[in-house]
Every structure is written in C-alpha cells, then in structure tokens.
C-alpha positions, 0 to 999 in steps of 0.5 A: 937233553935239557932244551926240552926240559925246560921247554921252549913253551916257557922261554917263548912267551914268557917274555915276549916283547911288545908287538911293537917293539918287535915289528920294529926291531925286525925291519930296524938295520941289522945289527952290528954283527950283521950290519954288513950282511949283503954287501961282502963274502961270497954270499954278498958278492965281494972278498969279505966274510959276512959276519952273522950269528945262529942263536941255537936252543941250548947248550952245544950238544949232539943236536946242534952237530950240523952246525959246529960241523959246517963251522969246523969244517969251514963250510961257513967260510966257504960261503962267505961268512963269518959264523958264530955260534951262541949257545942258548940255555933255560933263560935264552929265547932264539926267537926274541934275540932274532927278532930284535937283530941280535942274531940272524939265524936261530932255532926253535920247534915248530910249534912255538915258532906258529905261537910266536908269528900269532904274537906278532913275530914275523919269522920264517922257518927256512930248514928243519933238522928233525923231520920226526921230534925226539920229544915224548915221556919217559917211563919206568919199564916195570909199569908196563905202559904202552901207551899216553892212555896209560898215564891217567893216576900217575904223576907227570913232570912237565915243563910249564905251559908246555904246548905238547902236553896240552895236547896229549892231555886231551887227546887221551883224556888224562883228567886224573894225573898230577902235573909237576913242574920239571926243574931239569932233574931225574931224581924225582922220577928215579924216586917214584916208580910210577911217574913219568917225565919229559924227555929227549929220546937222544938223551934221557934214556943215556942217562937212565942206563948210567944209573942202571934204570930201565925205562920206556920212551913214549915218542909224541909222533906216537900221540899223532903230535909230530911238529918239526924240530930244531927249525932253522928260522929268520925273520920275514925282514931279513929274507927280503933284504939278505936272501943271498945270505940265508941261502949260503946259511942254509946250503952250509948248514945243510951240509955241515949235517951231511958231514955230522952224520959220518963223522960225529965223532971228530965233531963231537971232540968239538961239541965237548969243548963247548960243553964240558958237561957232556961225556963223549960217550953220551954225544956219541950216543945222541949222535947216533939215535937222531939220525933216522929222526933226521933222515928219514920221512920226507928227507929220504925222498927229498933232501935234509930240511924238507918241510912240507904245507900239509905238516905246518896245516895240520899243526896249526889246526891241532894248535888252534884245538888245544887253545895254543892259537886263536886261529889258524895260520896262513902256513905259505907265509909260514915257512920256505923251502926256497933256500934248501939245496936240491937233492 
C-alpha cells in the first residue's frame, strides 16, 4: 500500500504554496468542475447533476472501496451529483489540489491535515473511513520483536520527514537505529533479516506471504499513535457556500462503504480496472483486513466517520510534542461531524 510508503508527510509540505496564495484560492469561485455546485441535482435543488471531483491518496486500491462504491453504484448520482474520482500517487498532494479549487473533496490523515491548517490551509475533516490506522512497521518473524522498543541497532526504512516515526523515536528512545529512505521497495528489507520497514498492515504482510517471507506487523495505535486515517476533507469555503453538497458527499460516501463491506468483491472487479497493477486476491485480501480497522472503535457505537474532540485534542498535543506544530490546534475548527448520516 503504497500511499503510506511514500508517505503523506512528504507530499504535504514539500510543496506547500503560499499562504497567500492558498487563502485566496479557497475563497476564489469553485472551479470549473464545481462551478455549479449549489445551484443543480438534488444536492443543489434542481434536475441537474452537480459536477464535483474527490482527489483520493493514491492509486485506486481496496482503501479507496467506499468510493468506487457509492460511484458504481450510483450512490452519487442519487444525491445529485456528478462524481468523479482522481487517483492520487507519489507526486499528488490532496491538500494543495483542494485548496486551490481543483477538486472539492479530498483524502488525507489526520495528522497531516493538523500540520497542514497550521501553514495556513483552512481545511476541514467532514468523515474518517479508518477509526484505528493501519499504518505501523514491518519486521521479520525470526527477530522475535514484540515491541518499537525493540528496534533500537536495526535499520529502519522510513518515509522522509515521516511525522509517525518522530513520534515512535522518541517515545521509544530509538537513538541507535539507522533512518533509510523508503523508495516504495521491499527488497532491501527482504535483503536484510534485521530491518524493518514502513507499511500498511492491509498490504504489505499480502506481498511478503507471496514471496514466502514471514513477517510481524507492529500497529502504531500499539505505540499510542492512533491519527484517524483516510479523513475525508474540504475547505472551511467550501462548507460555508456548498453545505447542502457536502452533505449529499458524505451520506453517499458513507454509504458506498456500507455496501464495500459486503460486496468488495464485485467492487474490487472495478478498483482492478482502475489499477491493473493490483491482482484480485491481493484487493480482496486488503478488503477483508480493513474492515475492523473501519468499523470498530467509535464506529460501532456511532455510525462509520465517527470522529470525536478528545482524538483530534490529544493528536495535536502529541503533534506539538515531537515538533510537527508550533501550538496546539483549536480542534472545534478542526473537523465536523455535522454531515455524517445518523446511526
């Protein structure tokens, strides 16, 4: 799963536009995909589909089910608009292509969208698909490591500037291990019995049983680093003019997971033409681990998308901890369950 790999961290500020620049794209006209949100299709309150575009954060794969859900099956059309879906990938950055107007929806991790409205971007989470990330480290089974404490003397292959591993470093301690670049291969951890790498639990453990490595998966919520994953997300602007379209966003996307989570299979036939470099099994296998990680928790009691005040509180004080923000957020601003449908 390669959007973790290359790892938003990267793709945030790496080239992050000006301050300016980015106020001003978010309270500039929508673009000419959205330029009629608000005013057709029953989201807007005529006859008319609403054309809009989600910006996801990486190639189409199982993550991403809810989506090419609620679009097969009609989901968005049947509140009024006219969706369409553009892959992210190692050069794509959902937050800047939101924030200038050239999609209206997006997805991203929580804590990245925190760093992002610290540089000035006024976005707003308005869903999570993941209530416990996915993300972690993988190890080889052999090393018998149980724990991040384990990893100090071992190499550790990591997205640059990656926010998570700050955090694991110095909750842990790791003073003694070697930071390496990840380049989006396994084959230097394969290579080295000792290392670990930076992975999806939905993904990278699939492709180690293929080559008949057996590996450990160490989850960061085991680390007590737990930022919601796969935010759905739009800017402050956009709520204030569009709220009657985010709404039909949301409550589509919402239920396009509901239907992923029983028939991923038929889903994933699409997710497989989008990305032919996926196999079937391998979606199907992605599928099938991310549920709980999408379902449990506050979903279970709440409804899918459930985000609460005392998770975005404490990730930002862990945020202000390691360096990652200045200070910590004003987290009412920061994300919304306004637009989620009721359990």
């Amino acid at each position: 799963m390669n959007k973790f790999r290359i790892s938003a961290s990267v793709i945030l500020l790496s080239a992050v536009l000006s301050l300016s620049t980015l106020l001003a794209a978010c309270g500039n006209q929508p673009s000419e995909q959205g330029a009629t949100a608000g005013t057709s299709g029953s989201a807007g309150g005529s006859g008319k589909l609403t054309a809009v575009t989600q910006v996801t954060n990486w190639f189409a794969q199982a993550e991403h089910g809810g989506l090419y859900a609620a679009k097969e099956q009609g989901y968005y059309e049947e509140a009024g608009l006219d969706m369409t879906i553009q892959p992210g990938g190692p050069q794509v950055s959902p937050t800047q292509i939101v924030a200038s107007g050239k999609a209206q929806f997006g997805l991203t991790t929580a804590d990245q969208l925190l760093v992002a409205r610290e540089q000035g971007i006024p976005l707003v989470a308005i869903a999570t698909i993941f209530q416990k990330s996915p993300q972690g480290l993988m190890v080889h089974a052999d090393q018998h490591i149980s724990s991040f404490a384990d990893l100090n003397n071992r190499t550790v292959y990591v997205g640059t500037g990656s926010v998570f591993w700050d955090y694991v470093k110095k909750k842990y301690n790791l003073d003694q291990v070697q930071d390496m670049a990840y380049t989006g291969s396994l084959a230097p951890f394969v290579a080295d019995e000792k290392a670990a790498i930076q992975g999806y639990v939905t993904s990278e453990p699939y492709e180690m049983k293929q080559q008949n490595v057996d590996v450990n998966f160490l989850l960061l919520e085991d680390a007590g680093y737990n930022p919601y994953s796969n935010v759905l997300f739009t800017t402050e602007q956009y709520i204030q003019d569009h709220p009657d379209i985010v709404r039909a966003y949301v409550e589509a996307s919402m239920k396009g997971w509901d239907y992923y989570k029983t028939n991923y299979d038929t889903v994933n036939d699409v997710i497989l033409q989008e990305n032919p470099d996926f196999t079937k099994d391998k979606l199907n296998y992605a599928a099938e681990t991310l549920i709980p990680f999408v379902y449990e928790g506050d979903a279970a009691e709440h409804g899918l998308g459930y985000m609460t005040e005392e998770r975005w509180a404490e990730l930002g004080q862990q945020l202000v901890e390691i360096g990652a923000l200045k200070s910590e957020p004003d987290v009412s601003k920061v994300f919304t369950d306004e637009f989620l449908p009721k359990p």
